[in-house]
C-alpha positions in Angstrom: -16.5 6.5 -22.2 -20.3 7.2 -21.5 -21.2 7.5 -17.8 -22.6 4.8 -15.8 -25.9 5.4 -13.8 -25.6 4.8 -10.1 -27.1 1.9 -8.5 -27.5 0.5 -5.5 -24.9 -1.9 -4.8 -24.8 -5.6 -3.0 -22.0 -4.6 -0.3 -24.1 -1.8 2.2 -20.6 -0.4 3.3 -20.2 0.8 -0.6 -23.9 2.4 -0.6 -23.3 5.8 -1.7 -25.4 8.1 -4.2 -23.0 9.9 -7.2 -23.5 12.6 -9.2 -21.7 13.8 -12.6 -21.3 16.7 -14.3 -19.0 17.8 -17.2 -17.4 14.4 -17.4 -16.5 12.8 -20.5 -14.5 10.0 -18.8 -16.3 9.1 -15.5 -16.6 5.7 -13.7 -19.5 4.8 -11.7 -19.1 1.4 -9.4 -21.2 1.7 -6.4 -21.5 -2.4 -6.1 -17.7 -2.7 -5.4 -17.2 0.8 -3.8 -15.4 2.6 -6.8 -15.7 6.0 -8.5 -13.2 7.5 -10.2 -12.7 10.3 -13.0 -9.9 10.7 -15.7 -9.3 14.0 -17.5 -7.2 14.6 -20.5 -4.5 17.4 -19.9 -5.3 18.6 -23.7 -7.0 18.0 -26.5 -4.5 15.5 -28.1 -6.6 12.2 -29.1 -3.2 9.7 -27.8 -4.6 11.6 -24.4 -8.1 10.7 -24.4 -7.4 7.7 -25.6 -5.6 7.3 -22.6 -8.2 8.4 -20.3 -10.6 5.8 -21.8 -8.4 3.2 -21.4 -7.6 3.8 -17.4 -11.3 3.7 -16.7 -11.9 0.4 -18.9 -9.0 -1.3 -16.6 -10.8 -0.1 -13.9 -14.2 -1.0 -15.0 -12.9 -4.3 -16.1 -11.6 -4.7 -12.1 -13.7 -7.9 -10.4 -16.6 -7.7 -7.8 -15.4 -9.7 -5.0 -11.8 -8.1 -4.4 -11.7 -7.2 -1.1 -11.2 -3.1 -0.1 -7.3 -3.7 0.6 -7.1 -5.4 -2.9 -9.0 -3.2 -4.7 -6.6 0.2 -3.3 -3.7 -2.1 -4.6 -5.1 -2.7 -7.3 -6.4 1.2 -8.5 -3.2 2.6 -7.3 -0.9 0.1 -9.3 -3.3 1.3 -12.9 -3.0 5.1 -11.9 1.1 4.9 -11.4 1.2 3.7 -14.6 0.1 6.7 -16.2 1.7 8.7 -13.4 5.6 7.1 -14.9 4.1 7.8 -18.5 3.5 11.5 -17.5 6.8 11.9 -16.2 8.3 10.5 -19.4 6.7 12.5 -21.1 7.3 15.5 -19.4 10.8 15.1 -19.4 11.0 14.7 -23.4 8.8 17.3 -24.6 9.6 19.7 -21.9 6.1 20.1 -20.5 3.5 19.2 -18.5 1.3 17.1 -20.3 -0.7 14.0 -19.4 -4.1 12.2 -17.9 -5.7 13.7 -14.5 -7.0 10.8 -12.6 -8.5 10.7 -9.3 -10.4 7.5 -7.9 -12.4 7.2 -4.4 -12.6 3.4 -2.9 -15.8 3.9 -0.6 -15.5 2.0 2.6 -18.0 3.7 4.6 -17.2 5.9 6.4 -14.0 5.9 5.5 -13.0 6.9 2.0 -9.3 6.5 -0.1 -8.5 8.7 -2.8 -6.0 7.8 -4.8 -4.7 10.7 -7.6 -2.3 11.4 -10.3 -1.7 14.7 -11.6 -4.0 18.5 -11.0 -7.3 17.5 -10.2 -9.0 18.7 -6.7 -10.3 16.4 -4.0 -12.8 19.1 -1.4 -15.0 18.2 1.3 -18.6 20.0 1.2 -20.3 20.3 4.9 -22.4 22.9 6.8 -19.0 25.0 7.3 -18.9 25.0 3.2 -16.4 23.8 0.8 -12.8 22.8 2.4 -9.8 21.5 0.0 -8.4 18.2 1.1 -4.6 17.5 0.9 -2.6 14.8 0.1 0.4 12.7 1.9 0.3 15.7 4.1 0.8 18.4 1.0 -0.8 21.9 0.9 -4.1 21.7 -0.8 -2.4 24.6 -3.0 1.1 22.3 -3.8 -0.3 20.6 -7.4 1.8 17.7 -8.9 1.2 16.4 -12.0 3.5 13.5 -12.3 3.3 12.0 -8.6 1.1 9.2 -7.7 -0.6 9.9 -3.7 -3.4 8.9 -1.7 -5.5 10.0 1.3 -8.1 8.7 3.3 -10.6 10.6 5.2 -13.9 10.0 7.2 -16.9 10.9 5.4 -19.4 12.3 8.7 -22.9 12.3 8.0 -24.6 14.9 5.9 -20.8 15.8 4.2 -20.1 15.6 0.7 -17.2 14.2 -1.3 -16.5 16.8 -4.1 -13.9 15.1 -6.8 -13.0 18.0 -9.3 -11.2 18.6 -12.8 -11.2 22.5 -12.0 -10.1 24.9 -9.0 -12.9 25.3 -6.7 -13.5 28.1 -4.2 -15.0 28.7 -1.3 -17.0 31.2 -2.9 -18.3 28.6 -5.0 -20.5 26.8 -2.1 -20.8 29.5 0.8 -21.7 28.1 4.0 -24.9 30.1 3.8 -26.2 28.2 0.7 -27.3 25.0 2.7 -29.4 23.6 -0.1 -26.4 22.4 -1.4 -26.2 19.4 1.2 -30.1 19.2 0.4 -30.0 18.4 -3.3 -29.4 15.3 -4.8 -25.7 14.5 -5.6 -26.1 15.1 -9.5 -27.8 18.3 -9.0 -24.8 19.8 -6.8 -22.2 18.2 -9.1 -24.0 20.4 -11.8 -23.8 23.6 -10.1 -20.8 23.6 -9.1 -19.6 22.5 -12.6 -21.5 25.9 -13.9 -19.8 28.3 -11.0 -16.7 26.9 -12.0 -16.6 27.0 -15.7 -14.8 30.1 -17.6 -16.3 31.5 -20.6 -13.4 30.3 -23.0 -12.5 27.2 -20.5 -13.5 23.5 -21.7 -16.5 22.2 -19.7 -15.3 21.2 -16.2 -15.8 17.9 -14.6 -17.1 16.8 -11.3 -17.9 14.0 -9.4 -20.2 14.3 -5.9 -20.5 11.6 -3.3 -23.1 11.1 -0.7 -23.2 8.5 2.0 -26.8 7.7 1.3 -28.2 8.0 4.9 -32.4 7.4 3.8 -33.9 4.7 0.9 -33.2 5.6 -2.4 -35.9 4.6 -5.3 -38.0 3.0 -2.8 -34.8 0.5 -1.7 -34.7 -0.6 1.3 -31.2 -0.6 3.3 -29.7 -3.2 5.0 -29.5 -2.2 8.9 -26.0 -2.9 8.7 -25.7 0.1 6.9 -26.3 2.7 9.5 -24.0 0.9 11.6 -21.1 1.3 9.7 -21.7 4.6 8.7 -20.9 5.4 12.9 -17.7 7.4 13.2 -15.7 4.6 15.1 -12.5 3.7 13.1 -12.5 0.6 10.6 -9.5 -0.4 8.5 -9.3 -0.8 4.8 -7.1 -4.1 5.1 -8.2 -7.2 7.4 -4.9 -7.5 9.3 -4.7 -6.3 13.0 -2.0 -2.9 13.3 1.4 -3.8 14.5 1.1 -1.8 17.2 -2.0 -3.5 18.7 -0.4 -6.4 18.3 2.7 -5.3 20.2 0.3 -3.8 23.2 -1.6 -7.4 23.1 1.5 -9.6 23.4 3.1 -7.5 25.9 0.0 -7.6 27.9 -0.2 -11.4 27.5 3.3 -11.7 28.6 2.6 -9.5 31.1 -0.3 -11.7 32.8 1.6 -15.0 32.3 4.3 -13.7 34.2 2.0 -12.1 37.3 0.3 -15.9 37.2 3.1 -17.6 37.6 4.3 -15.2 40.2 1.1 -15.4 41.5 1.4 -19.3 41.7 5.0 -19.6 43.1 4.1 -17.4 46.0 4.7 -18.7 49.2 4.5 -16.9 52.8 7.0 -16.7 54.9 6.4 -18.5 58.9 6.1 -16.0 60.7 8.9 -15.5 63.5 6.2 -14.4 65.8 2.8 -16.5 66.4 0.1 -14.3 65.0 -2.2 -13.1 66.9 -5.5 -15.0 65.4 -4.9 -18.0 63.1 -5.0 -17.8 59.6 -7.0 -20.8 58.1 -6.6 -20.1 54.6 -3.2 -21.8 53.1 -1.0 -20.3 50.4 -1.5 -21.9 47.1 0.8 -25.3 46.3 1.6 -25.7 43.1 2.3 -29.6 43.7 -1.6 -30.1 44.9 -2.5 -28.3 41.0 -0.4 -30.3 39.2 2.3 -27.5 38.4 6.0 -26.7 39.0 8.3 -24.0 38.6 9.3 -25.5 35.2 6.4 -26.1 33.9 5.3 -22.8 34.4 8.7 -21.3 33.0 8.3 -23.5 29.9 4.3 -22.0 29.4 5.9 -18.7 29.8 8.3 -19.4 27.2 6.1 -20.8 24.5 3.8 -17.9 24.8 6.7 -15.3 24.6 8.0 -17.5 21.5 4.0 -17.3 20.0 3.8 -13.2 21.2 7.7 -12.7 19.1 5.9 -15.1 15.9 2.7 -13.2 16.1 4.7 -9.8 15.7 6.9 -10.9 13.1 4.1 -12.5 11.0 2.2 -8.9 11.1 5.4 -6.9 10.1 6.1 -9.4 7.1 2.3 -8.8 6.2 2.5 -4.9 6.5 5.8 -5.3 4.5 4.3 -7.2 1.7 1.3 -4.9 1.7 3.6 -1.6 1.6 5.9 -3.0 -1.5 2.0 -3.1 -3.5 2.8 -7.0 -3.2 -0.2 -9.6 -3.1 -0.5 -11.7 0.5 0.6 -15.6 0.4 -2.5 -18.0 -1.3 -4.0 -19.1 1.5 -6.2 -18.3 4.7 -5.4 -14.7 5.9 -4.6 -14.8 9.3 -8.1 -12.9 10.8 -9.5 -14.7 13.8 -6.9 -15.3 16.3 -3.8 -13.6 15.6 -2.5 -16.0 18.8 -3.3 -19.2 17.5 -0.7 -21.9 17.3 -2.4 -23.5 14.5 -3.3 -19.8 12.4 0.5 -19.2 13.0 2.0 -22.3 12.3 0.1 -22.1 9.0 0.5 -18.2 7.9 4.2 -18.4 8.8 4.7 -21.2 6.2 3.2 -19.7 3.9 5.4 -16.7 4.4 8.3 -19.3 4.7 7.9 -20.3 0.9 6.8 -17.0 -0.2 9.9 -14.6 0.6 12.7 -16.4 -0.8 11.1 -16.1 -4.1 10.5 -12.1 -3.7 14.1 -10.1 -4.3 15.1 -8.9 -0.4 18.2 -9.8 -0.2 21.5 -7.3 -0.7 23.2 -7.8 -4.5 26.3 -6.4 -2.6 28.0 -8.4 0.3 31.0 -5.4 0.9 30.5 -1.5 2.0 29.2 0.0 -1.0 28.3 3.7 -2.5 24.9 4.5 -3.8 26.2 6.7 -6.5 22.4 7.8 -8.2 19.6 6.7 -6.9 16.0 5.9 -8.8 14.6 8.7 -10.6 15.2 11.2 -13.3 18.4 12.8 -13.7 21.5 13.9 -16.3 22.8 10.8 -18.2 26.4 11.1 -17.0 27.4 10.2 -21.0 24.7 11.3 -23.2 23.9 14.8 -21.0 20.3 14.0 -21.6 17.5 13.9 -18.9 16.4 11.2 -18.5 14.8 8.2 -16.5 17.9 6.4 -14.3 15.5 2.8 -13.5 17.9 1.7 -11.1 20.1 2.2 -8.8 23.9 2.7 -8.8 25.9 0.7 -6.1 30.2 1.6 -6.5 32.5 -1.4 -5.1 35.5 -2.8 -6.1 36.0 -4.3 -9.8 35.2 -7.9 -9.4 32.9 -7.5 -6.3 31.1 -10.9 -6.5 27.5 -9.6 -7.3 24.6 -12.4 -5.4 21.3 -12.8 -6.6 18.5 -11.1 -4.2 15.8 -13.9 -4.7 15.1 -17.6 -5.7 14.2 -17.4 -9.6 15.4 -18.1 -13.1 17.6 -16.5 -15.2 15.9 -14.7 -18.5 19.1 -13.3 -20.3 22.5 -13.4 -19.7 25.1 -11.5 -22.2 25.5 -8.1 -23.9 22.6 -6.3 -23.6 23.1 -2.4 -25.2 24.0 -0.2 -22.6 23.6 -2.1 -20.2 26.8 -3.9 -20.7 27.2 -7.6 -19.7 23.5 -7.9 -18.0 22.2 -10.9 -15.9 18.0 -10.6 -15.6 16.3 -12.7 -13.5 12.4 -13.5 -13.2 11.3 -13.9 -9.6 7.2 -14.1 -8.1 4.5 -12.2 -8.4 5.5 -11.1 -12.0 9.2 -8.9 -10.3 12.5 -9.0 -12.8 15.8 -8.1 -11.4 18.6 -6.8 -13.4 22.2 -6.7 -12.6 24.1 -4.6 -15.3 28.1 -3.2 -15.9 29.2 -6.5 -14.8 32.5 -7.8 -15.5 32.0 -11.3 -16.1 29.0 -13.2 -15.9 28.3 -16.6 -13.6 25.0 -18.0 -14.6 23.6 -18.6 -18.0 19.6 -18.6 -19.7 17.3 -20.8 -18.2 19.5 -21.5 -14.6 17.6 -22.1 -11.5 19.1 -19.2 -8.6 18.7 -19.0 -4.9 18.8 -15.8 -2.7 22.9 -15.8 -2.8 23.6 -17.4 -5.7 26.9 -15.4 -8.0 25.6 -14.0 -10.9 29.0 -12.4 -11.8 31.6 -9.9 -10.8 31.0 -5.8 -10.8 32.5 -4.0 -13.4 32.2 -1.3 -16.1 31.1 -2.5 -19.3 28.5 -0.6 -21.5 27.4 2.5 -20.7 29.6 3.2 -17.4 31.8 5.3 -16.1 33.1 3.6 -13.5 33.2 0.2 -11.7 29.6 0.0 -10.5 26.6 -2.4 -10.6 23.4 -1.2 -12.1 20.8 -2.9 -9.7 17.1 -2.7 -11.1 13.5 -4.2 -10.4 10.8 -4.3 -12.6 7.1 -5.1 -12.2 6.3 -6.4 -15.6 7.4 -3.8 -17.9 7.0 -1.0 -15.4 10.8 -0.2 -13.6 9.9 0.7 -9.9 13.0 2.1 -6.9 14.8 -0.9 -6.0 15.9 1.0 -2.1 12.2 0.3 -0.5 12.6 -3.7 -1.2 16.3 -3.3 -0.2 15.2 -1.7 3.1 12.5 -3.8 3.8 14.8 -7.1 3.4 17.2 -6.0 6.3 14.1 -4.9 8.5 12.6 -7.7 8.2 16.4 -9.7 8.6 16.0 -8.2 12.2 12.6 -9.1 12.9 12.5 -12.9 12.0 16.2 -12.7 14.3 14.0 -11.6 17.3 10.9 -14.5 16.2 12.9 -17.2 16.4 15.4 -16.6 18.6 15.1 -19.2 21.5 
């Protein structure tokens, strides 16, 4: 894929300047904040084949996604290749697959989301520092793991994405022409230190914030505004925990009100010694009682618990890589009755359709869990996509969402299988199952039987064989499983009266 020339974008916080070097397959999208760079781990053509396609998915990504949606978006393409990797490690006994590593500007703040041995380093006046991920070494390399960081970008640094090791060495904090010279002209040298005599061309990728007018562009004044090093959030939603702080604190200043209001001085056994003129306030002269000020108190603490549980079903949704509910996002005033009411319906028709709910009503084992591991049968390693729940034979097995049934019957190894199609493109299948309960093309709830556990197909044991897939992709059923009891809790504590 040719490179594409930087250009100054329409959104200021994505204004950055980029330069390549040594990069066959490099992507270039300053006007929605996106860069990334995909290297083949060898010269087979099904690799750089696949490197070209990531960055055409990418490229082919729309304008007017917002920062949140384009992370979710980026990460969902690169863990993709990250499963294919794996695969194809375990089978051919090697490491072998696409480097990827893409940087979603949101000035200052940059996420970097990676797949497999490529460097992310931060060039400043103290010289060139490795950046870790998900809290890993810079030195701990993975090559079949999907992880993502996000740092600040302060002004004058540079952000250094690399195919190769770099060193300090490489850019000595001496050498300060390197934060001097144009993006494409550092990208270039540090390509050349880094490239070994019998070593394929290396490839790297520089970012600048651009802090003066490029080409004779003028910037927007918002620009050097949000290039400050105050804090800003890639999603729109407030934190959960400022949330918390704010309801508690409203609570809190209802309650001193209303104490404030119901306070009465005692007669004093003794006449004072001047008179006091001023009168304690009477709640009957404003209008107010003890109960009506109870109730207020009440319906606020009921909004506060709503508000909180309307954040944590967002952050949920947003950690299981799942879209928000169509519909206005819940921005402005996080306390409104109306902006509640509304988000919490649309939350209240999304969920039942999303699989949250248990398969399993009885104490079950989790005998394997997601992941690759030694077929119990075939002694192969290989990819388990599922996870193994042991109860009793004939354990009623419940659906975990409202959906409709795509197969039910033999199905391989799977034994008697029930597969269900639920929103936002999520399947559920039930495997090993004894008898089954529902046919092709039946409408389920959250709850509904699907069958009875068993041990048919490939089994060794009574068991069901619980597995979500996101289209074709199988993904680890536990984090949806784990999220549909937290959130159980939380909606308990909303709407309790």
């Amino acid at each position: 894929m040719p490179e594409v020339a930087p250009r100054p974008g329409a959104a200021p916080r994505a204004a950055c300047d980029a330069g390549i070097a040594g990069a066959s397959y490099a992507l270039s999208r300053p006007e929605i904040g996106l860069w990334a760079l995909a290297v083949p781990g060898s010269e087979v053509p099904d690799l750089r084949d696949e490197a070209a396609a990531v960055l055409r998915d990418l490229a082919a990504l729309p304008a007017g996604l917002s920062r949140a949606e384009l992370a979710r978006a980026v990460r969902r393409r690169i863990e993709r290749d990250a499963l294919r990797s794996t695969h194809r490690q375990q089978s051919r006994g090697r490491s072998e697959g696409v480097s990827i590593l893409a940087a979603i500007v949101s000035l200052p703040h940059v996420m970097c989301v990676r797949t497999g041995e490529i460097g992310l380093y931060r060039l400043g006046p103290k010289g060139l520092a490795a950046i870790a991920f998900d809290g890993r070494s810079p030195s701990e390399k993975t090559s079949s793991r999907t992880e993502a960081t996000r740092i600040q970008l302060e002004t004058g640094e540079r952000l250094v994405l690399a195919s190769c090791d770099l060193t300090i060495d490489m850019a000595r904090p001496v050498d300060a022409s390197l934060l001097r010279e144009p993006p494409d002209a550092v990208a270039r040298r540090l390509a050349a230190c880094a490239a070994a005599p019998d070593a394929r061309e290396p490839a790297v990728l520089v970012l600048a914030a651009r802090t003066a007018p490029h080409d004779g562009v003028s910037q927007p004044a918002s620009q050097s505004r949000d290039r400050s090093p105050r804090r800003t959030r890639l999603a729109g939603r407030a934190p959960l925990p400022l949330l918390l702080g704010v309801g508690a604190l409203a609570v809190l200043t209802v309650l001193a009100v209303a104490l404030a209001l119901s306070y009465q001085p005692r007669s004093p056994e003794t006449e004072p010694p001047a008179p006091v003129d001023a009168a304690g306030p009477d709640l009957a002269a404003l209008g107010l009682s003890s109960a009506d000020v109870a109730a207020t108190d009440r319906r606020l603490a009921q909004t506060v618990r709503l508000a909180v549980a309307v954040a944590a079903v967002d952050r949920a949704l947003d950690r299981l890589d799942l879209p928000p509910p169509a519909g206005p996002a819940l921005n402005a005033d996080p306390f409104s009755p109306a902006a509640l009411d509304a988000h919490a319906r649309l939350l209240a028709a999304r969920l039942p359709e999303l699989p949250l709910a248990p398969p399993l009503r009885v104490a079950y084992q989790k005998s394997s869990p997601f992941g690759v591991r030694v077929h119990p049968i075939t002694g192969l390693t290989i990819m388990h996509t599922g996870v193994d729940l042991v109860a009793p034979a004939g354990t009623s097995i419940f659906a975990t969402g409202a959906g409709r049934v795509l197969r039910s019957g033999i199905a391989g190894g799977y034994g008697n299988m029930v597969e269900i199609q639920h929103a936002d493109g999520l399947v559920t299948r039930y495997a090993h199952m004894q008898s089954l309960a529902v046919g092709v093309g039946d409408p389920v709830m959250a709850g509904t039987v699907v069958g009875a556990l068993g041990s048919t197909g490939e089994s060794t044991g009574p068991h069901l064989h619980y597995e979500i897939r996101r289209g074709d992709v199988a993904v680890d059923p536990m984090p949806f499983l784990e999220t549909g009891q937290a959130l159980k809790d939380v909606l308990l504590i909303a709407f309790r009266k």
